[in-house]
C-alpha positions in Angstrom: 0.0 0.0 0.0 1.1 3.5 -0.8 1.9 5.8 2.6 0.8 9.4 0.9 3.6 11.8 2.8 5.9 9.2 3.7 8.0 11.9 5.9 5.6 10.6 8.7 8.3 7.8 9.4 11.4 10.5 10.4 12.1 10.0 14.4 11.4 12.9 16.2 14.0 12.9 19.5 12.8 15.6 21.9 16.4 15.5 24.3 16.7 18.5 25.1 20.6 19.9 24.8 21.6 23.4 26.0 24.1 25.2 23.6 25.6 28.6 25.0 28.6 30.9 24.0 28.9 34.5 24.9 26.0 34.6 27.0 23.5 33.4 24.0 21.6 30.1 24.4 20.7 27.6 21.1 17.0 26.1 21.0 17.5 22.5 21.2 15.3 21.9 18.7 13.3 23.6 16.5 10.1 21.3 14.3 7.9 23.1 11.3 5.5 21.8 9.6 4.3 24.3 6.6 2.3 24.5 3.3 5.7 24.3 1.5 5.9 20.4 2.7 7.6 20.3 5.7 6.0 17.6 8.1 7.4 17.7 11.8 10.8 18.8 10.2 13.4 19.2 12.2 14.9 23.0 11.0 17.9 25.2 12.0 18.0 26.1 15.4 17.0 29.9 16.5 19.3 31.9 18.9 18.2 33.6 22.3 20.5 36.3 23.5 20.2 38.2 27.1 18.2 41.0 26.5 15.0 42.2 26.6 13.5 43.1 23.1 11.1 45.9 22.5 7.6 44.8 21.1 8.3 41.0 21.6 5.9 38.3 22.1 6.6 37.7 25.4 6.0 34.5 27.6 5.9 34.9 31.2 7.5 32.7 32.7 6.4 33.3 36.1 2.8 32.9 35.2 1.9 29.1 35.2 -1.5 28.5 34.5 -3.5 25.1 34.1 -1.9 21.8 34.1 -2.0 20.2 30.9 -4.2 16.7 29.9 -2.7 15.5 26.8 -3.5 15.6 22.6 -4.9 12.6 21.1 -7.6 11.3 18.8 -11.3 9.1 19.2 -11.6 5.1 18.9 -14.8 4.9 17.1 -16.4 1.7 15.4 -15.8 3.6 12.0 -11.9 3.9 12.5 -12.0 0.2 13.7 -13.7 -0.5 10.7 -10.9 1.3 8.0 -8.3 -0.3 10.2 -9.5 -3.5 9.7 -9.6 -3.1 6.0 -5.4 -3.0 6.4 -3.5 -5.7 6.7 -1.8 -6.3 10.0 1.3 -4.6 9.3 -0.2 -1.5 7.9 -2.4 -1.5 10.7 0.5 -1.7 13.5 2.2 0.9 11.2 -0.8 3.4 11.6 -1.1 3.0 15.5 2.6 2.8 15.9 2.7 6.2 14.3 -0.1 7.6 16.2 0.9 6.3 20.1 3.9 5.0 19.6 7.0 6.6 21.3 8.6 7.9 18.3 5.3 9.0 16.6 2.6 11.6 17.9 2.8 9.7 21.0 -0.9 10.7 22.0 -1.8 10.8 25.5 -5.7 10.9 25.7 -8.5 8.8 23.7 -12.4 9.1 23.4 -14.4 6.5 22.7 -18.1 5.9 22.6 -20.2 3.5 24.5 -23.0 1.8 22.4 -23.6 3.4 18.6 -22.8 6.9 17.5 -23.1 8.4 14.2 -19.4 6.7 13.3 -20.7 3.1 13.8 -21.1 1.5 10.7 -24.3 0.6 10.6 -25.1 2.2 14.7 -28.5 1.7 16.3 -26.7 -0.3 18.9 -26.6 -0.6 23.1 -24.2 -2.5 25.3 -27.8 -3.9 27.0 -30.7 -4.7 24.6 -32.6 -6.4 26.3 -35.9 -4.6 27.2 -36.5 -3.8 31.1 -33.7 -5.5 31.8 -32.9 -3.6 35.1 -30.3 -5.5 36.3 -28.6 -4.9 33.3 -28.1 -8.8 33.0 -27.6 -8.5 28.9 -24.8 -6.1 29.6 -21.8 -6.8 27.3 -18.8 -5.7 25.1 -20.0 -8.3 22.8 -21.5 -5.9 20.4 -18.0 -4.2 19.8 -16.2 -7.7 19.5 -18.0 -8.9 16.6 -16.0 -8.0 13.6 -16.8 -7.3 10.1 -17.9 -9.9 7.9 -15.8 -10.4 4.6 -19.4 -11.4 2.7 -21.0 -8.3 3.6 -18.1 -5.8 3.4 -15.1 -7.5 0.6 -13.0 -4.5 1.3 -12.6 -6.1 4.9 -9.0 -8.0 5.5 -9.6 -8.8 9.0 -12.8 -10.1 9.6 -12.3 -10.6 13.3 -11.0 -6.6 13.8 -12.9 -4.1 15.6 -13.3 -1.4 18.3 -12.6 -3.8 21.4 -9.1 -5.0 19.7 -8.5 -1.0 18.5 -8.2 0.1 22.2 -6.5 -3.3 23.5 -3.9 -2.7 20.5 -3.4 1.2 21.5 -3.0 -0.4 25.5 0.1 -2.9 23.9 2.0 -0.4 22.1 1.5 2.3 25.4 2.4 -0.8 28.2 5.5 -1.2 26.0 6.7 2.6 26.7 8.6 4.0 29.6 5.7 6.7 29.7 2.4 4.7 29.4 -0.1 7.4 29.6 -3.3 7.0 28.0 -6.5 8.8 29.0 -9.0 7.2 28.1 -12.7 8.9 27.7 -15.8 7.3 27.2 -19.1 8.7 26.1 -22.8 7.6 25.6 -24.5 9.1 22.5 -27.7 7.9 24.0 -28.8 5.0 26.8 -30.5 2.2 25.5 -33.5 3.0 23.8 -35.9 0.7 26.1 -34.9 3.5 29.3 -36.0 6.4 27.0 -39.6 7.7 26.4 -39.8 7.6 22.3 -38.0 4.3 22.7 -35.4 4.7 19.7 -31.8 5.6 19.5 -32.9 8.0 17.8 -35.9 9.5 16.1 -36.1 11.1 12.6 -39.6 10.6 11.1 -42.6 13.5 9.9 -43.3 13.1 13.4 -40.8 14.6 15.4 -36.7 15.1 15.1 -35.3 14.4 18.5 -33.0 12.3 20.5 -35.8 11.4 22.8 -35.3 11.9 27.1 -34.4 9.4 29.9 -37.1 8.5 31.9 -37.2 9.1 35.2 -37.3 5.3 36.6 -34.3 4.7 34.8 -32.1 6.9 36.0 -30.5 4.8 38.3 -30.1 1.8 35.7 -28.5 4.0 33.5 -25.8 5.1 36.0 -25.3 1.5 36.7 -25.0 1.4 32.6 -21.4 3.3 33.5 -20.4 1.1 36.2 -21.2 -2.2 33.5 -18.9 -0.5 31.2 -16.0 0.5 33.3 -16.5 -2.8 35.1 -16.4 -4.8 31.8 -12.9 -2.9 30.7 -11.2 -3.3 34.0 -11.9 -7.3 33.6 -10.2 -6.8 30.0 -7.1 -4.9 32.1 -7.9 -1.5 30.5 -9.0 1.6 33.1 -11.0 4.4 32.3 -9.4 8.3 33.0 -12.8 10.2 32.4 -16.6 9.7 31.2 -19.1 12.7 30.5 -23.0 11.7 31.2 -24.6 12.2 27.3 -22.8 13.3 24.2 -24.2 16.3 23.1 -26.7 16.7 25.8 -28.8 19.5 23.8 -29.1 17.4 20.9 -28.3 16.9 16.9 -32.1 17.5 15.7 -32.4 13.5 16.0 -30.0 13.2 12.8 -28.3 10.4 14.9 -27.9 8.2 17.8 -28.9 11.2 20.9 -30.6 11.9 24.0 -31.7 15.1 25.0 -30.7 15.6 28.5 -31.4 19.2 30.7 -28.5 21.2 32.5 -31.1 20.4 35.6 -31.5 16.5 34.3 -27.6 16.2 34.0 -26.8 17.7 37.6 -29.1 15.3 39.2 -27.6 12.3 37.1 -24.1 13.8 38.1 -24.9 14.2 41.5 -27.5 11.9 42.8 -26.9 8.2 40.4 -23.7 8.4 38.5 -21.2 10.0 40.9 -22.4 7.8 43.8 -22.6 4.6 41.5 -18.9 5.4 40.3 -17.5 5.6 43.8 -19.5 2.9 45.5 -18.2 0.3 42.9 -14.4 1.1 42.9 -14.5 3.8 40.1 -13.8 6.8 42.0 -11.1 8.1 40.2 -12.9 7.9 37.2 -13.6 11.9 36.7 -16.9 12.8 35.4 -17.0 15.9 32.8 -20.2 17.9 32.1 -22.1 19.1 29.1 -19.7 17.7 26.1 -21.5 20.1 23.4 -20.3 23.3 22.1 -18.3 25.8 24.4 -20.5 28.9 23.8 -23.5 26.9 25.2 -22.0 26.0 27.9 -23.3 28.4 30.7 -26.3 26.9 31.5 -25.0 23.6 32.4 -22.2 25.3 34.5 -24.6 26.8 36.4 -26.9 23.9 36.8 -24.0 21.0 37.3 -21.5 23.1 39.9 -24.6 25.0 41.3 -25.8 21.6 42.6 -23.6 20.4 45.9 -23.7 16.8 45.1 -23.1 17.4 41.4 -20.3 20.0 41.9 -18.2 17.3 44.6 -18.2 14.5 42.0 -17.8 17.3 38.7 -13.9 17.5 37.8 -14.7 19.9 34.8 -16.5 20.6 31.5 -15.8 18.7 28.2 -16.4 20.8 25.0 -16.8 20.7 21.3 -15.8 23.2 18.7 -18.5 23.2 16.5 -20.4 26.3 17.4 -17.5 28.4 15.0 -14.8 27.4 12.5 -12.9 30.7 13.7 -13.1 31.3 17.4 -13.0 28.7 20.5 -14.9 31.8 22.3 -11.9 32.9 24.3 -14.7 35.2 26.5 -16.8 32.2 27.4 -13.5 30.1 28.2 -12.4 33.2 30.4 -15.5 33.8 32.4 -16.1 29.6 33.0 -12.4 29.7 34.1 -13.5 32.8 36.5 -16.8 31.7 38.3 -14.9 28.3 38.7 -11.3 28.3 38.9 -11.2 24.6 40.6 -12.8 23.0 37.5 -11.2 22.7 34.4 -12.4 22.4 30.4 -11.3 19.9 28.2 -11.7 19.6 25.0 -13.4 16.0 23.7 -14.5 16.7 20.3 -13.5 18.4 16.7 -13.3 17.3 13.5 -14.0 18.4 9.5 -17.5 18.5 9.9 -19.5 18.9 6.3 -16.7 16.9 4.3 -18.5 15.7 1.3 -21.0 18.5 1.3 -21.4 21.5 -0.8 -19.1 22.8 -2.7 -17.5 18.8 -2.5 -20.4 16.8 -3.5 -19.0 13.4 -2.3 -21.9 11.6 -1.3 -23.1 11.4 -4.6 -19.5 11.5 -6.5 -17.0 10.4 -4.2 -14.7 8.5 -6.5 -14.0 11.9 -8.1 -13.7 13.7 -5.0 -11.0 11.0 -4.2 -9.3 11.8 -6.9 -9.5 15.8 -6.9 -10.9 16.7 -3.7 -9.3 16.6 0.3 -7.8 13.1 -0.1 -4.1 13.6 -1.0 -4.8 17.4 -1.7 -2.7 18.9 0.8 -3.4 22.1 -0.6 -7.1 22.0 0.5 -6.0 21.4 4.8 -3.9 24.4 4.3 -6.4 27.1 2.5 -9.8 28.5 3.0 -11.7 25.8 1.4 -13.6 24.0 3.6 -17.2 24.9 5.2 -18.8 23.3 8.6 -22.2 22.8 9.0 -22.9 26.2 9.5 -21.7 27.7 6.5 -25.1 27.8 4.5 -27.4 28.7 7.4 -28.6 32.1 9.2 -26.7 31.3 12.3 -23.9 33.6 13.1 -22.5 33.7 9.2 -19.5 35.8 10.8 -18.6 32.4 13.0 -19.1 29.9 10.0 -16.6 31.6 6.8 -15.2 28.9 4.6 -11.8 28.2 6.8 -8.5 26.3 6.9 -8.7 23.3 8.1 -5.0 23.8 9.7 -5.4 27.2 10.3 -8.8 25.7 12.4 -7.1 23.0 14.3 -3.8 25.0 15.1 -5.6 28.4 16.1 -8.2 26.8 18.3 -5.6 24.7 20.2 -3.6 27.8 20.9 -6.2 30.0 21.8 -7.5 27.5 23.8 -4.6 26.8 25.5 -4.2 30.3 26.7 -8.0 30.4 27.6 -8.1 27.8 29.7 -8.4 24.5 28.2 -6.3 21.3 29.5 -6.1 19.4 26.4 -7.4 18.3 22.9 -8.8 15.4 21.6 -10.1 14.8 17.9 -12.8 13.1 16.8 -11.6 10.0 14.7 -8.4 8.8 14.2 -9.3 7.3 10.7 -11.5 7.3 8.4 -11.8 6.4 4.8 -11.4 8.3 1.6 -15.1 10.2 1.8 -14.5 11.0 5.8 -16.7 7.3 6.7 -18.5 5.0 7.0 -20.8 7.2 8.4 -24.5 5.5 8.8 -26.6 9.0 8.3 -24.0 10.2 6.1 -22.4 12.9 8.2 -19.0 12.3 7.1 -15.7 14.4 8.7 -12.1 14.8 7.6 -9.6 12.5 9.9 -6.5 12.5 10.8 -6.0 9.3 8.7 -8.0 8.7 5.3 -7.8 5.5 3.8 -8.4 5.1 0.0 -9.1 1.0 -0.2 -9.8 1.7 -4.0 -6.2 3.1 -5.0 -4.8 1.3 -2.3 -3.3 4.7 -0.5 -3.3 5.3 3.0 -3.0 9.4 3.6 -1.7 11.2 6.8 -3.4 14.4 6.5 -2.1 17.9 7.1 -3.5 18.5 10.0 -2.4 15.3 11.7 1.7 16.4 11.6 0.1 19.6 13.5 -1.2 18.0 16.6 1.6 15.7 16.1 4.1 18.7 16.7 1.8 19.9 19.6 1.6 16.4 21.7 5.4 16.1 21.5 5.9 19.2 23.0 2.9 19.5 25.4 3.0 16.4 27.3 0.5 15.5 30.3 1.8 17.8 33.4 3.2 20.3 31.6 2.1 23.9 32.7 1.2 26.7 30.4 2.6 29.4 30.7 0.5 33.2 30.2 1.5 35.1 26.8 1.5 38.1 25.9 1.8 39.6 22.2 1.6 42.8 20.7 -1.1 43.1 18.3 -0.2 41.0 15.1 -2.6 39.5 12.8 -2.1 35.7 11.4 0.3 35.5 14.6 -0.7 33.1 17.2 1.8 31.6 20.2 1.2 29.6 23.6 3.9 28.3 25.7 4.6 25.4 28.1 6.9 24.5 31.1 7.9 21.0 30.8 8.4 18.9 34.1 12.3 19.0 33.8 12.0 23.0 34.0 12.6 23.4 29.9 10.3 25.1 27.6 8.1 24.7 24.5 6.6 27.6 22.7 4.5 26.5 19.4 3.8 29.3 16.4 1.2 29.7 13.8 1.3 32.1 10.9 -1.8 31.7 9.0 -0.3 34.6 6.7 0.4 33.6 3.1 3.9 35.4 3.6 6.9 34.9 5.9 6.8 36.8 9.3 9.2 37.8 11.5 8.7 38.9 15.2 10.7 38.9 18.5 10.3 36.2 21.0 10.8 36.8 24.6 11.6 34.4 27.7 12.4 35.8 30.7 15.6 37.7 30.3 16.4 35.9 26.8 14.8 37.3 23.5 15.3 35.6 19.7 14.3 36.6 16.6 11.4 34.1 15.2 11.3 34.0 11.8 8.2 31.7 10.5 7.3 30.8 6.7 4.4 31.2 5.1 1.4 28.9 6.5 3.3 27.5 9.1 3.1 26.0 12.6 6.7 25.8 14.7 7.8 24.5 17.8 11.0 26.3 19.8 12.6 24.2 22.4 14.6 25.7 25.2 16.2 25.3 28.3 17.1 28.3 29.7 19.5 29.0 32.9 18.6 29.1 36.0 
């Protein structure tokens, strides 16, 4: 099979080596990864001398803020499915890339519990059977059953699948001196036998919604949580973090949902699933609210760390980037952070919403699109050519413009960073060649697309960017507070690492070179960053 950017194999050693003559220090290292084709390259090193620069970007370095979570992607029953379409080796090569040691290393995970949009066929539980309150049908079965060769030919491994995905990710991190995975699991909706329209979801003249838990099966459900994590730790895997309901206020019913109230989701925090967690053994299991988009947030702040029991078993907030393609609504970030500076926001969900949709029609065409569109087209991650969901409605046409999908992934991460949030994790890891399977047809960009037709397996742009920014902001590194004169296209957050270095990564989203002043403490350099680029500066400084 064809690897499409086969620079994804060059080693990337983060030792850190301090260089210094006359009072200047060397970065130890210095990646880029640009529009002109560098992928995690490793470039020429900059220079810091002692003194303080006039109109620098500065980083304070006595300003720590939040403690840093991780970068990572989402095990879903579509990327198990594209996986097993590899062969073995591919397959190990894919994974190895993505959380092996000398790849992206990614240190958290989502995945889903039951169907979501990104099953291939969904309309699935882990506990079918109706009024079963003792949740005696509970089972990973469901996610161990493979795909058969007679119904999907494109299929090498038959027996391949989301159970093996995450026991495969758990090898190749038990193998490493640093094993950290943080693993997050999410319900798109509870069994449809606990919910009062009694689907997964409902789509039909007579009404678009996700449907609501009843009342009676509020405690069953939280038991539902304990079955999972239960389950897993039988299979030697443990849990870091669940969120009660994806998506809590809903996707119109397009797909596998429940609709669930700020006030419903503070008393399932607080009264079923916190106290079900603990009493069983799970208590360090954290439990994140809302998981939806962070400008809606407010009300389910207010609701879940208003509510005393809620509140003592809440660590934090996940949220999704959806509600703009330009902004991760640094103001809403800031004021959470404010009202509630013991709780933290992660961020569980992104991806390339709309792929396939107009102005790519690939639902309808998508060998061409394979052939002319975002598969092997780097040019399309790195320019304003993609649209969200959004784009061609009256909502808020200033948050929705046609975007980059770098620019999107690299800007919100920064600006998030320096708002508040602890981490990033992306929807799926892989996908095929038309961003699926997808059983309602919502197909996303990945960080992995997989053509089975031409036999190509593509590392996307955007994958060597989050790749730069999880080897250089590891779990338990602190960021550190920035500060930049005004500069358009320029965008810069900064990290202390645990053995008292630094990281500082750079986007230009200009379509020309910039140069600006970079300032650490006493020690300034002059950044000079190419066109459409993201860099990472590596320092150690003395002390």
């Amino acid at each position: 099979m064809k690897i499409h950017n086969p620079l994804f194999l060059v080693p990337l050693s983060v030792a850190l080596t301090l260089t210094s003559c006359g009072g200047n220090i060397k970065s130890s290292q210095v990646l880029l990864t640009s529009e002109a084709g560098q992928k995690c390259a490793e470039v020429a090193p900059v220079v810091f001398h002692k003194t303080v620069s006039p109109d620098a970007v500065v980083v304070d370095l006595q300003q720590k803020r939040q403690t840093l979570d991780g970068f990572g992607g989402s095990f879903t029953e579509s990327s198990a499915f594209v996986l097993a379409c590899l062969t073995s080796e591919q397959r190990q090569m894919v994974l190895q890339e993505l959380y092996g040691a000398d790849g992206a290393n990614f240190s958290v995970a989502r995945t889903q519990i039951g169907a979501s949009d990104f099953s291939v066929e969904g309309h699935y539980s882990l506990a079918e059977t109706d009024g079963d309150t003792a949740l005696l049908s509970f089972s990973l079965d469901r996610d161990k059953e493979g795909f058969s060769k007679d119904k999907y030919p494109q299929v090498n491994d038959e027996h391949y699948d989301l159970f093996h995905l995450l026991k495969d990710v758990q090898a190749i991190k038990a193998s490493q001196a640093d094993p950290t995975l943080r693993l997050m699991a999410s319900p798109w909706t509870a069994p449809a036998w606990m919910k009062d329209n009694k689907r997964y979801y409902q789509r039909d003249a007579e009404a678009w919604r996700g449907g609501a838990l009843l009342l009676e099966y509020y405690p069953v459900f939280a038991d539902y949580f304990v079955k999972y994590l239960q389950a897993w730790r039988a299979e030697g895997l443990e849990f870091w973090a669940v969120t009660p309901e994806n998506e809590p206020m809903g996707n119109d019913g397009g797909w596998e949902s429940m609709d669930v109230s700020p006030e419903v989701e503070a008393e399932l925090i607080g009264k079923y699933i916190g106290p079900a967690l603990v009493a069983n053994g799970f208590e360090n299991v954290q439990i994140f609210g809302f998981d939806q988009n962070t400008f809606e947030m407010g009300p389910y702040t207010a609701a879940v760390y208003g509510d005393a029991d809620a509140n003592a078993y809440t660590a934090g907030m996940a949220v999704h980037w959806y509600g703009s393609t330009v902004s991760c609504f640094p103001e809403v970030l800031d004021s959470i952070h404010n009202l509630y500076p013991d709780k933290t926001v992660f961020h569980s969900e992104g991806c390339i919403d709309n792929l396939g949709c107009a102005p790519w029609d690939g639902v309808s065409d998508p060998v061409g699109f394979v052939e002319s569109g975002w598969f092997g087209n780097d040019s399309f991650w790195w320019n304003a050519e993609a649209t969200d969901w959004g784009y061609s409605t009256p909502f808020w046409p200033e948050w929705h413009p046609a975007y980059a999908p770098v620019h999107r992934y690299a800007q919100y991460i920064i600006d998030g960073i320096n708002h508040w949030l602890t981490g990033f994790c992306d929807w799926n890891i892989v996908l095929d060649s038309i961003g699926g399977p997808n059983h309602v047809n919502n197909f996303a960009g990945a960080q992995v697309m997989v053509d089975y037709r031409n036999d190509i397996i593509y590392f996307t742009p955007y994958y060597y960017v989050l790749k730069q920014f999880s080897r250089s902001m590891r779990p338990g590194d602190v960021v550190l507070a920035v500060s930049q004169p005004e500069m358009e296209n320029l965008y810069v957050c900064a990290v202390e690492k645990a053995d008292g270095s630094y990281a500082v990564n750079i986007l230009n989203k200009a379509a020309e070179p910039v140069a600006f002043n970079l300032q650490l403490g006493e020690y300034s350099a002059s950044i000079k960053m190419p066109a459409n680029s993201v860099q990472t500066v590596f320092v150690t400084l003395p002390r």
